[in-house]
SEDO-486126 format. One record per residue (C-alpha): x, z, y; residue in one letter; residue number from 0. Coordinates in steps of 0.02 Angstrom, whole numbers, plus 32768, in hexadecimal, padded with zeros to 4 digits. Layout:
     xx     zz     yy   resn   resi
      X      Z      Y      A    NUM
...
***
This chain:
     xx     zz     yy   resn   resi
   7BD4   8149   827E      X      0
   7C63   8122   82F5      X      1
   7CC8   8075   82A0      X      2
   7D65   803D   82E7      X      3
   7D98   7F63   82CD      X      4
   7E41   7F47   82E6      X      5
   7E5C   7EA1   827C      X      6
   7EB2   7E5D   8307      X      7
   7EF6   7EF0   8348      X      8
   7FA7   7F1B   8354      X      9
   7FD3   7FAE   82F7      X     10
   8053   8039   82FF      X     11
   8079   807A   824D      X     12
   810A   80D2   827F      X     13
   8125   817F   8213      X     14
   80A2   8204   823A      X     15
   8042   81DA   82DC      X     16
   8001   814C   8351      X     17
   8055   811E   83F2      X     18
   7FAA   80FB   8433      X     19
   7F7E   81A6   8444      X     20
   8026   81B6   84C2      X     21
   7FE0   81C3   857E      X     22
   8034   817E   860A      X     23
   8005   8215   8684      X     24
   807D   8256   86FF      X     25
   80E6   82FE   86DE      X     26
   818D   8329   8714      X     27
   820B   8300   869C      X     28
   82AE   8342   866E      X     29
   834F   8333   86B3      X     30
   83A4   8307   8624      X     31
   8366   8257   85F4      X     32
   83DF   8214   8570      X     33
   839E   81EB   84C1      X     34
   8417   8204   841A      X     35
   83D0   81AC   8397      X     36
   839B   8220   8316      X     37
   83AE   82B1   8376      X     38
   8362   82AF   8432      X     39
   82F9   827A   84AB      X     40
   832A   82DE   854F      X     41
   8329   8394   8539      X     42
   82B9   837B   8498      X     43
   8325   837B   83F8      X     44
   82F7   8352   8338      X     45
   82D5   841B   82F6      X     46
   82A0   8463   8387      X     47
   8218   84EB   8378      X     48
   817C   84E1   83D5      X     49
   8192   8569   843F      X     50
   823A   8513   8476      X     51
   81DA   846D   849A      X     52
   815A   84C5   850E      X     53
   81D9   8520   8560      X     54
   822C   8484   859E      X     55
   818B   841F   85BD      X     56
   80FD   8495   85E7      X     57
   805C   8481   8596      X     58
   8022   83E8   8546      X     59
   7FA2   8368   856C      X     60
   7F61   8354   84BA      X     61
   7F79   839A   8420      X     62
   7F3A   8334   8395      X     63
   7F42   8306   82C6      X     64
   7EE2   8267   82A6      X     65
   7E43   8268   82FC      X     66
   7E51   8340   830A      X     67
   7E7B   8375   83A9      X     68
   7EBA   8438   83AB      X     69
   7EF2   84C1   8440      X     70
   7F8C   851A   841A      X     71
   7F2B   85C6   83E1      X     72
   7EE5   854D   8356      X     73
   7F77   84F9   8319      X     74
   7F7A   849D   826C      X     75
   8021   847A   81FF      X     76
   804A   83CD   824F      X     77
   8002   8377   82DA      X     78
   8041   8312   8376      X     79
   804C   8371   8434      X     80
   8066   82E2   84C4      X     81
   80AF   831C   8566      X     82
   8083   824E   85C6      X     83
   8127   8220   85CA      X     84
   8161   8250   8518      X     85
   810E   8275   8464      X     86
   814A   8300   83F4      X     87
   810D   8317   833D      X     88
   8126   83BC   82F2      X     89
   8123   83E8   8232      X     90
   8129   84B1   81FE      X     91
   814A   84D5   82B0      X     92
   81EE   8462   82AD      X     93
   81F1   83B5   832F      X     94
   81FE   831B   82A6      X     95
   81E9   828B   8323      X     96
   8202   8256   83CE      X     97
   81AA   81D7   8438      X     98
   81B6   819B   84D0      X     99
   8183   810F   852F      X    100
   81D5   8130   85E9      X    101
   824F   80CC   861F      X    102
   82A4   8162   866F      X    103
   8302   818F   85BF      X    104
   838B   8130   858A      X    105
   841A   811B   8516      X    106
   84CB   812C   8546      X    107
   84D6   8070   8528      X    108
   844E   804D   85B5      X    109
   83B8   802D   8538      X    110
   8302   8067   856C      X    111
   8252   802F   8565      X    112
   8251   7F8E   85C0      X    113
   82EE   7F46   856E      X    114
   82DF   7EA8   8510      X    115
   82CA   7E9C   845D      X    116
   8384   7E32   845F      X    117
   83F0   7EB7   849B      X    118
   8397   7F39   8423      X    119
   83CF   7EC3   838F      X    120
   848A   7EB3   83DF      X    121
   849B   7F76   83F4      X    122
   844F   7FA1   8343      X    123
   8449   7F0C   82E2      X    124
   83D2   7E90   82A6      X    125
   8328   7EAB   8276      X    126
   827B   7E4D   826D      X    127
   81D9   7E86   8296      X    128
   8174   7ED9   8325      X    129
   81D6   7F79   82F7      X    130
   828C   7F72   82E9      X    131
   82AD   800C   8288      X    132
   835E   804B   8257      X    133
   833A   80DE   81E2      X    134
   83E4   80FD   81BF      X    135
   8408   8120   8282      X    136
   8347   8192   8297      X    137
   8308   810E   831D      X    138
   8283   809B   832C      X    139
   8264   8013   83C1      X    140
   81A5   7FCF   83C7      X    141
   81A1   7F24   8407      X    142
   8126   7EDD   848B      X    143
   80D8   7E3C   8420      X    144
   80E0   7DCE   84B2      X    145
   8171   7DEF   8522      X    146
   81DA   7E33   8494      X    147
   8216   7EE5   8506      X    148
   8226   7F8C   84C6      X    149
   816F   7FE8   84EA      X    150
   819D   807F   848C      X    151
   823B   80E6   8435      X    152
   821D   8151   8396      X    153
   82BE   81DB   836C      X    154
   8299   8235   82CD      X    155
   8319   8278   823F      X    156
   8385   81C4   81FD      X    157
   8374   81A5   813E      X    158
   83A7   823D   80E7      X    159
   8450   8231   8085      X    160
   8447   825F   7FC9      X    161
   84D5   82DB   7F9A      X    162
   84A4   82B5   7ED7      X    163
   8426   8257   7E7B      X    164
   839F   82AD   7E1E      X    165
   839C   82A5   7D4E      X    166
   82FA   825F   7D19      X    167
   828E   82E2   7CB2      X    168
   8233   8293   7C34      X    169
   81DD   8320   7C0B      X    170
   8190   832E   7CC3      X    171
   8168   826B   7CC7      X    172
   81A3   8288   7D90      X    173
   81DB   81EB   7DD2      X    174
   8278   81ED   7E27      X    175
   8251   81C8   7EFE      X    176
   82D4   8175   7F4D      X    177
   827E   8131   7FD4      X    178
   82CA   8146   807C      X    179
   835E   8181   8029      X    180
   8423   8155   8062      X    181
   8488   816B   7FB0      X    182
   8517   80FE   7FFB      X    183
   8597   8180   7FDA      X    184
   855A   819A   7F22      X    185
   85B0   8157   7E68      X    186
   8527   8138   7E12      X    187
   857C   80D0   7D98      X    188
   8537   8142   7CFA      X    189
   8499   8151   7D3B      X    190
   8421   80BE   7CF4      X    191
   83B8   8127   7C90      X    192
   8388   8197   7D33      X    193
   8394   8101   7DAD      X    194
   8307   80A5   7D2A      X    195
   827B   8135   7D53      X    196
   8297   811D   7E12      X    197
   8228   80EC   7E9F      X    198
   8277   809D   7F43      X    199
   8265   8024   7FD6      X    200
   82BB   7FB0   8047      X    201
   82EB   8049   80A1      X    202
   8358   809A   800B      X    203
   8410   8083   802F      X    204
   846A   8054   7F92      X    205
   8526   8078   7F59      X    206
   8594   7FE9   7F53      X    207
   8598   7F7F   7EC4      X    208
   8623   7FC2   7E6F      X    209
   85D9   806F   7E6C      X    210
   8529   8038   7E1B      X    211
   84FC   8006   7D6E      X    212
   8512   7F59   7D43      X    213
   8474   7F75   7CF0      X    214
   840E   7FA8   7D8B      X    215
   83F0   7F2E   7E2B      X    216
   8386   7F7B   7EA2      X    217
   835F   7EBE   7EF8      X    218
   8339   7E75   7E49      X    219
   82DB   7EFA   7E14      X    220
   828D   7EF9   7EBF      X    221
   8267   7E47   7E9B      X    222
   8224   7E3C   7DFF      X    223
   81AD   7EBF   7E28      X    224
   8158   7E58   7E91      X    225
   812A   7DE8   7E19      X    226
   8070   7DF6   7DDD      X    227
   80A2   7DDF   7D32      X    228
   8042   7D9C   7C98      X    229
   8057   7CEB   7CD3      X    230
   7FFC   7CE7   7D67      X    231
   8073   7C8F   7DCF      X    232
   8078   7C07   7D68      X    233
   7FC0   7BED   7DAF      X    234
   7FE4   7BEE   7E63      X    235
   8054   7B6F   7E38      X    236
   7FBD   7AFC   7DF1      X    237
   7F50   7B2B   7E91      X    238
   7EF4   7BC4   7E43      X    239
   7F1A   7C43   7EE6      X    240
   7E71   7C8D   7EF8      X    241
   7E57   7C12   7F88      X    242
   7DB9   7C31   7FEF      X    243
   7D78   7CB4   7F80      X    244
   7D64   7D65   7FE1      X    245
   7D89   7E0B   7F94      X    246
   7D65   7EAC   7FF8      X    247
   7DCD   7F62   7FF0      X    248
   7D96   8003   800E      X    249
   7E3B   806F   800F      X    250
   7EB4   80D3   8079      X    251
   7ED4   8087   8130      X    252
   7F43   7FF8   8148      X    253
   7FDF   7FA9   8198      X    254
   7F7F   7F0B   81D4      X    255
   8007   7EA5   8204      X    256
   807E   7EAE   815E      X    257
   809B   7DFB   813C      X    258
   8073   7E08   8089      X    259
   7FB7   7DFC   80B7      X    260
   7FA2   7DEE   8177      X    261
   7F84   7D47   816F      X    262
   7EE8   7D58   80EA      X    263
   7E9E   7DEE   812E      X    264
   7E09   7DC9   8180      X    265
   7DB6   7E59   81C5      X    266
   7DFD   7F0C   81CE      X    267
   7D93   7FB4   81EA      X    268
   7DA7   8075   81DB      X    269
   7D0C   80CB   81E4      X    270
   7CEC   8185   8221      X    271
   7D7F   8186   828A      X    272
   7D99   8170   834A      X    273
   7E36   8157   8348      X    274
   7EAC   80CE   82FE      X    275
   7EDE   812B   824D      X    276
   7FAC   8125   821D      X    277
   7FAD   80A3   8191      X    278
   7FD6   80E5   80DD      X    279
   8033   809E   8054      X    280
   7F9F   8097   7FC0      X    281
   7F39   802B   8039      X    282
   7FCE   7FB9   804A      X    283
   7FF1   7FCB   7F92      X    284
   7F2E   7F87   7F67      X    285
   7F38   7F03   7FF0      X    286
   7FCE   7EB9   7FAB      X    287
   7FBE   7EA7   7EF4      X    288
   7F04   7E56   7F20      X    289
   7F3D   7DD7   7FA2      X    290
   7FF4   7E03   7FD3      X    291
   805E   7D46   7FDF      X    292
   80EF   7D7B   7F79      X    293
   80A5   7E11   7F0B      X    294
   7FF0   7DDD   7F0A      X    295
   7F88   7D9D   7E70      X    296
   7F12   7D31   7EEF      X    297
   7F79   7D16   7F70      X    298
   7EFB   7CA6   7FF0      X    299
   7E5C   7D03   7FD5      X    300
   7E23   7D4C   805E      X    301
   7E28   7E19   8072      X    302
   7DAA   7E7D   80B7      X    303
   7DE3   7F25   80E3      X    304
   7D87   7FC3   80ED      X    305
   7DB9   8070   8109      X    306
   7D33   80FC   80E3      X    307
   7D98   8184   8107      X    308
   7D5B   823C   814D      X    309
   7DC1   82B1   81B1      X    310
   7DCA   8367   81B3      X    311
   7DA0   83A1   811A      X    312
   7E0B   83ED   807B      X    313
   7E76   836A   8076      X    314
   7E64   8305   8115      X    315
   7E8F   8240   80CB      X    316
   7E20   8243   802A      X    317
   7D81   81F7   801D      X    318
   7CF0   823E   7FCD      X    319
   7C73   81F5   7F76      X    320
   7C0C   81F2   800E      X    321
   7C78   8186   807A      X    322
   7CAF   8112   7FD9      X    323
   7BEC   8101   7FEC      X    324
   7BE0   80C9   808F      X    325
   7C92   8060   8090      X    326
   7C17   7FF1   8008      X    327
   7B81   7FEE   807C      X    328
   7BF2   7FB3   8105      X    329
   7C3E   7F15   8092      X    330
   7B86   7EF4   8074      X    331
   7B5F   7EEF   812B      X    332
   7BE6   7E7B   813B      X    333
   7BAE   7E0A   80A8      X    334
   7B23   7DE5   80F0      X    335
   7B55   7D92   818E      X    336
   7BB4   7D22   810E      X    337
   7B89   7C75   80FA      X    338
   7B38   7C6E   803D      X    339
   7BCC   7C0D   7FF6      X    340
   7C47   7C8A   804A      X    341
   7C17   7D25   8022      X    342
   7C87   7DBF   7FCD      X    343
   7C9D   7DB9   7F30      X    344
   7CEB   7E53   7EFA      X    345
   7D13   7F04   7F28      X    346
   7DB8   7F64   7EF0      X    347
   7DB1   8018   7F01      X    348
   7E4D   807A   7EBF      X    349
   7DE5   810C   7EA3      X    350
   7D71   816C   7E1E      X    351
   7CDF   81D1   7E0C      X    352
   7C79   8231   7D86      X    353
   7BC8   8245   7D56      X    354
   7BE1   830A   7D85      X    355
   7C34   82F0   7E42      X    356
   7BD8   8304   7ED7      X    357
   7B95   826B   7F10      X    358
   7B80   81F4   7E88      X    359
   7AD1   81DE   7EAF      X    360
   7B0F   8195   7F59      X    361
   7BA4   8131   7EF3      X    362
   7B38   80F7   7E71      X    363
   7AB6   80A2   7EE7      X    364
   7B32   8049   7F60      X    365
   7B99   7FFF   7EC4      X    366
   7AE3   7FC1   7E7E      X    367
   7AC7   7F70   7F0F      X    368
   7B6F   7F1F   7F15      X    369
   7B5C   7ED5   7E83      X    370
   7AA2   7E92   7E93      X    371
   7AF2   7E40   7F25      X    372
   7B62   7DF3   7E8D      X    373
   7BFE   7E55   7EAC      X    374
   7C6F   7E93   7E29      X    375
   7CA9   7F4C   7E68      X    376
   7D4A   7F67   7E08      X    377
   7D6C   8039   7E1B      X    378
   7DC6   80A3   7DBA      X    379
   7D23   80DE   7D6D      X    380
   7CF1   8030   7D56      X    381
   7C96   804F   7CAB      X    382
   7C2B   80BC   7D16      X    383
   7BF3   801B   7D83      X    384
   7BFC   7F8D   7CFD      X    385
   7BB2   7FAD   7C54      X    386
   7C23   7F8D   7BC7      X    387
   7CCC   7F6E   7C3D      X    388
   7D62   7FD6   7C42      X    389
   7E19   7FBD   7C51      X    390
   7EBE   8024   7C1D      X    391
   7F75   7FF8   7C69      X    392
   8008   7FBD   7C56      X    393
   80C1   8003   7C5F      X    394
   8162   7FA0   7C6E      X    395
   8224   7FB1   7C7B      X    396
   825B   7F7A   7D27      X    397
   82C5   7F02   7CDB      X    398
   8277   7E9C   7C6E      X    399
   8209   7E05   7C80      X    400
   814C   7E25   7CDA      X    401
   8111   7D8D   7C95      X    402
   8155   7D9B   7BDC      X    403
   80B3   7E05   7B7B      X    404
   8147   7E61   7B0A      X    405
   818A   7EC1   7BA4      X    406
   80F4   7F2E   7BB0      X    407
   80BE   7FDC   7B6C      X    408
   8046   8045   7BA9      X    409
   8068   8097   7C55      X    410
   80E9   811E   7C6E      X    411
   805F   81A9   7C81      X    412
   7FFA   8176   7BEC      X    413
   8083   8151   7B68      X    414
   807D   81FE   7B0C      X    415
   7FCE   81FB   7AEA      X    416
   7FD3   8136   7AB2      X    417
   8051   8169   7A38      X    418
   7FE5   8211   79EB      X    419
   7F77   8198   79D8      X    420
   7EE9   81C8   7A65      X    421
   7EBC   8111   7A86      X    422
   7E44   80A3   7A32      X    423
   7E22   8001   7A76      X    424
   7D67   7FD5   7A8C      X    425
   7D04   7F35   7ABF      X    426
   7D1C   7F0B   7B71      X    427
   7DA3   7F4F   7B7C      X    428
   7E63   7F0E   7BB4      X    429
   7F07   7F44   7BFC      X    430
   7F3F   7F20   7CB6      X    431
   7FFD   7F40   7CDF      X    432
   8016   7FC8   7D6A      X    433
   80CC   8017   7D5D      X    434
   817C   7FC7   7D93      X    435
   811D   7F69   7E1F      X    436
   814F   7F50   7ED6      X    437
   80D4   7F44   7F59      X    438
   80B6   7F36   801F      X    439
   8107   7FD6   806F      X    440
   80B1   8033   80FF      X    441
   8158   8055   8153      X    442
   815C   7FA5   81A1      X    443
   8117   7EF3   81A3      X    444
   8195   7EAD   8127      X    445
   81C6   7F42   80D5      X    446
   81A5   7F70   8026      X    447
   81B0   7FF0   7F97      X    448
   81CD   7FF0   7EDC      X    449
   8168   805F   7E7E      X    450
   81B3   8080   7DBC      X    451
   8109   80E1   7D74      X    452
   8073   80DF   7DD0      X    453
   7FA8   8113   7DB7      X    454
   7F23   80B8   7D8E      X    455
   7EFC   807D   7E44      X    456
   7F64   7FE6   7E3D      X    457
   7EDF   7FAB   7DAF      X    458
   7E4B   7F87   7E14      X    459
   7E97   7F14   7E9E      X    460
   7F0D   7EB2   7E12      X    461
   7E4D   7E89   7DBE      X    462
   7E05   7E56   7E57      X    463
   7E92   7DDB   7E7A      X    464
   7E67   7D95   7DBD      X    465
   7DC7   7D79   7DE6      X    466
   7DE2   7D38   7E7F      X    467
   7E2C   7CB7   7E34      X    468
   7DAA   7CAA   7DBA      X    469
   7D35   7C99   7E2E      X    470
   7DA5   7C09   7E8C      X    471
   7D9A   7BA2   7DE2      X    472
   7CC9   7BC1   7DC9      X    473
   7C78   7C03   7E49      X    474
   7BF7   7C38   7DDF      X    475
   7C32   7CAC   7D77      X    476
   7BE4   7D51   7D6E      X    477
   7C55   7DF8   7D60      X    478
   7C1B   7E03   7CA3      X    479
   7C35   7D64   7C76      X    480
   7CED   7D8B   7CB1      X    481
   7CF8   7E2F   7C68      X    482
   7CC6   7DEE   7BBF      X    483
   7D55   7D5B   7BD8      X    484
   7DD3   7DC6   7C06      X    485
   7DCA   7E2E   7B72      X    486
   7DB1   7DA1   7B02      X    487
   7E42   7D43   7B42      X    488
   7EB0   7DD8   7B48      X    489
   7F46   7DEC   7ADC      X    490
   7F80   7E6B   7A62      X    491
   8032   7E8D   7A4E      X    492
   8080   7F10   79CF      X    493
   80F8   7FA6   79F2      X    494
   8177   7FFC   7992      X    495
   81BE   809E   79BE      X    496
   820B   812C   7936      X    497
   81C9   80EB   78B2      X    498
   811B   80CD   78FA      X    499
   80CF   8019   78FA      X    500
   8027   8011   796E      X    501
   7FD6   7F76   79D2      X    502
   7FA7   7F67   7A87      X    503
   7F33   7F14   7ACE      X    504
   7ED9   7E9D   7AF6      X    505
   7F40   7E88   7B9B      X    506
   7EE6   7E0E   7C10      X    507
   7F2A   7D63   7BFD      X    508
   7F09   7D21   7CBD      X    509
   7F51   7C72   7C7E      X    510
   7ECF   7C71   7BC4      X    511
   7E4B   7CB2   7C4C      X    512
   7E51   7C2C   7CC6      X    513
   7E54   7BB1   7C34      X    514
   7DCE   7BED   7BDF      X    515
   7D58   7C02   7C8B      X    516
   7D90   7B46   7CC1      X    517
   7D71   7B03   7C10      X    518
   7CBC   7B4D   7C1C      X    519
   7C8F   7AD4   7CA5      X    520
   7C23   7A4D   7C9A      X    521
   7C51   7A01   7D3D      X    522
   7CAD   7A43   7DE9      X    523
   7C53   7A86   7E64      X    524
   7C40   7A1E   7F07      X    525
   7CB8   7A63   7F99      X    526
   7D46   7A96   7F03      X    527
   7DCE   7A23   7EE5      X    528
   7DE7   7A20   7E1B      X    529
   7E77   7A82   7DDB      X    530
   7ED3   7A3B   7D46      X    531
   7EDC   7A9C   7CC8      X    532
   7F21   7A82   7C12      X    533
   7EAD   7A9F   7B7A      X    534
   7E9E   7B43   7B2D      X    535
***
């Protein structure tokens, strides 16, 4: 098994490739050497067939897709062709980026790779990070960490320009995506009940204010999205952070250096790769809502990262039982070189499995071991792993209160069947809020996205966080003694709609949790300071 550790790694999650998979060998190079931001680089233009890029720079050095490598009778539908002084990804047989990192291309302004990080900022603006990216112009400058130059110059198409906005089809359940998009030029004053079913980012260019809802603000929204919800904030504020308790992740790979959770992530691995894999956004998504600083339910536990992806097969970034399998045995491998009062105490995996898919033998056995090693393994399957636990989730309006219980109903995707009455509550069983929730984006370190539905993989890293702090306030409590809690504390709230009266719930109560675990203690364990906590 080939493993790749990068936690202290600098990483390039810059669109659809890695610049360090660009060689530095020598080829002639055009004469044309100017760069137009989302255009050219040289004589290689944005749209440009393949045939057209080979004519003007010969045959390539590599042709590559993740860790594939391909010759150009065997081409696939996108993949990356470097030419040592310049990088060219192509998607159905069309150039979508540019890279280069020669100092022999320049702007008409004078900028190349060498220049300093301050005269990027005074010809396109301010920006912070170690990649200044200015979507709406198609150009992004990579930053040397040290000597703060220009190592590297990304052209690809700048953030496309909406001509109209979408109507919302609540018949489809299709959230709206307006991520990446420039709708500067749109009124969208009468369009609050489309602009509520939206998903977008720091990268979405809004109208002004006069020509937006009074109803709708993007930032506030953006805001409040962070927010955990369900009172947990209120106990960071007391001192319950999940401090020195360690969760591990097995999801998609990650943007290591996103300052929601670069400073708690401990150790970082992708497994049966070579090759540095382009971070995605679900892995930043999970990382986040566990330990993220802003967004994050335990936001100083310490993250383990794994991810147990395979390449090449139907669909080349899903995992398979088999790897899920062996993303487990490697946490457990790691465990153990973990002093006994430091060890992980919880794996979130945002995915699911059945009795009938192929490898649950191999799933089954590596969760069994997790948890003899006392680990609660929080999946979307999870009654599957722990007897007697499950979980549904949570919807909400983007702009109401995360931390009021009233502002929930069930999730965006599973409201119809709520309503015909399909769910019946059971024992073990509580609701975890997933939709209107913004999270670490993969699209840069302090980027972010808003995300108005959702699926139930946000679930199993907002648990973890729970019991992470949990597990800060008594660290002996066992994943069914939690379970049981969280249930029991949970609370049920009743809905209204046509007519219809039904309850839901319990929703976990983080705050009647914590008080309830604390209140069962007899004394505080040496080495934990003693959180104050009110009586239940």
């Amino acid at each position: 098994m080939k493993r790749v550790t990068v936690a202290i790694l600098a990483l390039v999650g810059i669109l659809l490739t890695s610049s360090h998979l660009v060689r530095r060998a020598s080829q002639q190079v055009p004469s044309n050497r100017t760069i137009v931001p989302g255009v050219r680089v040289g004589d290689i233009t944005l749209g440009m067939s393949k045939d057209d890029v080979l004519g003007r720079l010969g045959k390539p050095q590599l042709i590559y897709y993740l860790r594939e490598r391909y010759t150009l009778d065997n081409l696939p539908e996108k993949y990356g062709m470097e030419f040592g002084h310049m990088s060219v990804f192509i998607i159905d047989d069309a150039v979508r980026r540019i890279d280069t990192q020669s100092p022999s291309y320049t702007f008409t302004n004078g900028l190349r790779v060498g220049a300093s990080e301050d005269k990027v900022k005074q010809a396109f603006g301010s920006k912070r990070g170690d990649y200044l990216a200015y979507e709406d112009k198609g150009v992004i400058f990579a930053i040397h960490e040290k000597d703060r130059t220009v190592t590297e110059i990304h052209i690809f198409p700048p953030t496309k320009e909406m001509k109209t906005l979408p109507k919302y089809d609540p018949d489809s359940g299709e959230i709206l995506d307006l991520r990446g998009c420039d709708l500067s030029k749109l009124d969208l004053r009468h369009s609050a009940e489309d602009l509520i079913y939206t998903e977008f980012d720091s990268r979405t260019v809004w109208p002004a204010s006069d020509k937006m809802p009074s109803s709708f603000d993007p930032q506030r929204i953006m805001e409040l999205g962070k927010n955990p919800g369900l009172g947990v904030r209120s106990l960071h504020k007391e001192g319950i952070t999940g401090r020195g308790v360690r969760i591990a992740i097995l999801d998609q790979p990650l943007l290591i250096d996103h300052q929601e959770y670069a400073d708690r992530l401990q150790l970082y691995e992708e497994i049966h790769t070579q090759y540095r894999q382009e971070p995605a956004s679900h892995g930043c998504m999970a990382a986040s809502i566990a330990v993220g600083k802003t967004v994050g339910v335990a936001p100083e536990a310490e993250l383990f990262f794994v991810a147990p992806y395979k390449f090449g097969g139907e669909e080349d970034d899903t995992p398979t039982l088999l790897y899920l399998a062996q993303g487990i045995h490697r946490i457990l491998e790691i465990n153990e070189q973990l002093p006994q009062d430091g060890k992980i105490r919880v794996i979130s995996i945002s995915n699911g499995w059945t009795q009938s898919d192929e490898g649950y033998d191999l799933i089954t056995e590596a969760v069994q071991k997790a948890r003899a090693a006392g680990m609660l393994v929080v999946c979307t399957a999870v009654e599957l792993v722990h007897d007697g636990c499950d979980y549904d989730v949570l919807g909400r309006s983007p702009l109401v209160d995360p931390d009021i219980f009233e502002s929930y109903e069930p999730a965006l995707f599973a409201a119809e069947s709520f309503w015909a009455g399909q769910y019946s509550p059971s024992e073990g069983n509580f609701f975890v809020p997933i939709d209107s929730r913004t999270t670490a984006s993969d699209e840069g370190i302090d980027e972010y996205v808003f995300d108005r539905g959702g699926g139930s993989s946000k679930a199993p890293p907002y648990i973890a966080g729970v019991y992470a702090l949990a597990v800060q306030v008594d660290p002996d409590i066992t994943p069914e003694r939690f379970w049981a809690l969280a249930a029991r504390t949970g609370r049920t709230i009743e809905l209204k709609r046509k007519g219809k009266r039904r309850p839901l719930g319990p929703i976990i109560d983080p705050v009647r949790l914590i008080r309830q675990v604390s209140g069962g203690l007899k004394r505080q364990p040496k080495g934990r300071s003693q959180n104050s906590l009110p009586p239940t």
